[in-house]
N, C-alpha and C positions, 0 to 999 in steps of 0.2 A: 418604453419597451417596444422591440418592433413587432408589428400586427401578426407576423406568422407564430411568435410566442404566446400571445394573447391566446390563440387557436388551438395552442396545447393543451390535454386536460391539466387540469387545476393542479394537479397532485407532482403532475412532471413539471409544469413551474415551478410549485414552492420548492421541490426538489435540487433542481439546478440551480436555481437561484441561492438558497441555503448553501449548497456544495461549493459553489463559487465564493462565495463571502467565508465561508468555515475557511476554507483553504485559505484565504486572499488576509484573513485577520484575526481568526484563531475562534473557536465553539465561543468561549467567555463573552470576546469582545462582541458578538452578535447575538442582538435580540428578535425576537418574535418577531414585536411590531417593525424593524427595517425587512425582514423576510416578508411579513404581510404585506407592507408596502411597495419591497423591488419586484415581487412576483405579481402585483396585481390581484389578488386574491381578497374576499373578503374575511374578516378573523374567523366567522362561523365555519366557513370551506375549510381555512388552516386547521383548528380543531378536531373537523371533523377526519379532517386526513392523517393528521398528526396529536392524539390527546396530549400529548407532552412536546417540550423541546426533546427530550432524551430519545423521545420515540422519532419525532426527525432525525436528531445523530445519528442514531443508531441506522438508519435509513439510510444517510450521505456516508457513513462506515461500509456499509453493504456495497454500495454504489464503487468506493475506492478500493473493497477486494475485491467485486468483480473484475475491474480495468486492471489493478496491480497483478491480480492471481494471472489473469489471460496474459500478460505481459512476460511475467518470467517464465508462464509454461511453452508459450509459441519463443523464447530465446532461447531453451533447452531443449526444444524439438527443433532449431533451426541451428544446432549445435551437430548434429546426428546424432544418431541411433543406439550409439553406446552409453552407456548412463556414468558413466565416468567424464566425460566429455561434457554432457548435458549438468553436470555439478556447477562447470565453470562456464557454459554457455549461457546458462540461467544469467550471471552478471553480466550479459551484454544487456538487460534491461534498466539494471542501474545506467548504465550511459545516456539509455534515451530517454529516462525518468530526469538525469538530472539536465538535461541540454534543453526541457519542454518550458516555455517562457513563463515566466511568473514561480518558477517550479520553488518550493517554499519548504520543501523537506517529505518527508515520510509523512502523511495523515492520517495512521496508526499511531506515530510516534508522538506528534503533534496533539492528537486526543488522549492520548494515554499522558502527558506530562498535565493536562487542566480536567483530568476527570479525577472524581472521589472512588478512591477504591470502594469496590464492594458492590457500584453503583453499576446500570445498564450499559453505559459510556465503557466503563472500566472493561468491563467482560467480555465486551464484544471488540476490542481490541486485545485482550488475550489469547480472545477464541483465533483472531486473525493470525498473529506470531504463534499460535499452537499447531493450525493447519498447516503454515509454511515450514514449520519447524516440522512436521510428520511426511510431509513431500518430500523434501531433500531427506529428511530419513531414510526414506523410502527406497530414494534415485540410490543413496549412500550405499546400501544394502544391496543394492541390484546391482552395481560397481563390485560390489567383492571388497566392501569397507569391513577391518573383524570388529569396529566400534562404529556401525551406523551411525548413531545419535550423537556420540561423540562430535565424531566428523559436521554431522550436521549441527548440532549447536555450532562448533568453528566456523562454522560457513553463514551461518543464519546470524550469527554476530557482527562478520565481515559485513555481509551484506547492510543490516543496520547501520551501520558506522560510515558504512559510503554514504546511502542514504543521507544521513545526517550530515558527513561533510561534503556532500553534494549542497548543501545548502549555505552551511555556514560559511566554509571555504569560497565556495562559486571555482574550482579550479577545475578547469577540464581534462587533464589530467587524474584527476581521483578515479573515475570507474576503469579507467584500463589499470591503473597499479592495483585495484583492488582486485579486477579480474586475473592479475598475474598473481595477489599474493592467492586466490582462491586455486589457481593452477598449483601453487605450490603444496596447497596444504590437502589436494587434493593427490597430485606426485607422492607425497610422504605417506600418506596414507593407504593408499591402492600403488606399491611400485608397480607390477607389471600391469595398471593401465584396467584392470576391471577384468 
């Protein structure tokens, strides 16, 4: 590990280090002690910052709706001003989600396929697809959509599914069709435009 991370508090190691390995191999395949071990930390510090693996997760969960939330709001705000516009603006972040190297799919999606329903894992990837799902609601609504949620579930589906074959596919190609079919389902829904 290099010395300037050593320098980090304790908590923002085991953090990134977790985040990077969740992402890189999946919550299941990583245990405790390689977190304890890549971060430098001693188990009592890990503990104390984290009682649980799930309370980690849920942690690196946090960490990937902050970056993904700030991601599709500043590509909807850099769409303009019209929220009809900003529907299909938001998928210019699928593009750069899926072109970022190692990019490995959705880490909502990704957690929500190896967690137990019911469980902390589980819910707080809910809670994630619930928020995004109530924003483009939202945007939907302020467009002049007569089925906000409608619209938005269409959209928040779309999105997911690029997501996902952003991954599987690897084809760079996928977020501009996906931005066009979001254009379209957005056209059909608001004809005159919001």
């Amino acid at each position: 590990m290099p010395p300037s991370s050593r320098a980090a508090p304790a908590r923002d190691r085991i953090l990134e280090t977790a985040s990077a390995l969740f992402y890189a191999r999946g919550i299941r395949a990583v245990g405790v002690d390689l977190i304890i071990a890549e971060s430098g930390v001693a188990k009592a510090t890990f503990y104390k910052h984290f009682p649980s693996k799930d309370d980690l997760v849920v942690a690196y969960l946090d960490r990937v709706d902050a970056a993904w939330s700030g991601q599709l709001h500043a590509a909807a705000e850099a769409a303009g001003p019209e929220p009809a516009d900003q529907l299909v603006g938001l998928f210019d972040a699928l593009g750069q989600a899926c072109r970022r190297e190692g990019y490995r799919g959705c880490g909502f999606i990704n957690a929500a396929a190896e967690a137990a329903p019911g469980g902390p894992v589980h819910a707080r990837t809910v809670a994630h697809k619930q928020a995004v799902l109530a924003w483009v609601s939202e945007l939907a609504a302020e467009a002049g959509a007569p089925d906000p949620h409608g619209l938005a579930r269409s959209l928040t589906l779309l999105l997911d599914g690029g997501l996902a074959s952003g991954a599987l596919d690897a084809d760079p190609g996928v977020p501009a069709l996906t931005a066009q079919a979001a254009g379209t389902l957005v056209g059909a829904a608001i004809p005159h435009g919001g």
